[in-house]
Phi, psi and omega in degrees: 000131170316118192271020176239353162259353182223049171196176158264002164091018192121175185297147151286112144288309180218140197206124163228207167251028131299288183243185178192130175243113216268152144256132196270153178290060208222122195269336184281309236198096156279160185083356167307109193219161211207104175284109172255170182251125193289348213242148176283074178249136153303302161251173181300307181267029158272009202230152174319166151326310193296327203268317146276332173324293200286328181286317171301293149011295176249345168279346177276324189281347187270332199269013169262337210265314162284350157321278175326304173289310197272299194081022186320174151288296166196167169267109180277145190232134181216161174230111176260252174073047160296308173244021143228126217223084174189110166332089175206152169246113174271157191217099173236105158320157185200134167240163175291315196282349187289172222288358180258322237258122064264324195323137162318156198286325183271047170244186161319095172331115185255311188218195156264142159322154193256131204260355188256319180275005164283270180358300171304315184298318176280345173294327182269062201228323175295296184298306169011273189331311158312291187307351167319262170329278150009250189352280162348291196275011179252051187145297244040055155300131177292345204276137179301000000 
């Protein structure tokens, strides 16, 4: 059984009948988040046009929305599905100080995390959240 058709994949921020944007458990890296396509497709080209267009979208409308809230160093957007072969993207803030970075988050641990500034990074997780949602619901539109 697919474990993104027979869960949600993390907290549910937003749901449509498309897609759904989750947030992941991960105590180094709040704000982390995950565009699943809700219907069980493997690539971008199992799903209509119309249909990435809107999946692009919301991946885009999530990492601005984390530009904005977060302020990262930068964002990574990556579509894997190596061991989960169900269409989603993840959008992970990246900081200089966080516990990978430059490194990809599943590499090699560069340091420990400064533990006061992850705390800051999770009180801003609502709004995150808002700003989302905000987004989300005129569109996905990327733009603030």
């Amino acid at each position: 059984m697919c474990p993104l058709c027979a869960s949600d994949g993390g907290d549910v921020l937003f749901r449509d009948a498309l897609l759904r944007v989750v947030q992941v458990d991960d105590p180094d890296y709040p704000g982390f988040l995950r565009v699943i396509v809700n219907a069980h497709v493997r690539e971008m080209t199992d799903l209509p046009v119309a249909d990435r267009r809107r999946l692009l979208d919301a991946v885009l409308a999530v990492e601005s929305a984390q530009r904005e809230v977060l302020a990262p160093t930068k964002v990574n957007l990556a579509s894997l599905g190596n061991q989960v072969p169900h269409l989603h993207w993840h959008v992970i803030p990246r900081f200089a100080d966080d516990a990978h970075f430059p490194q990809p988050i599943w590499g090699e641990r560069q340091r420990e995390p400064d533990l006061e500034r992850l705390a800051e990074r999770r009180q801003r997780l609502a709004a995150l959240r808002q700003a989302i949602v905000a987004r989300l619901a005129r569109g996905a539109d990327a733009s603030p």
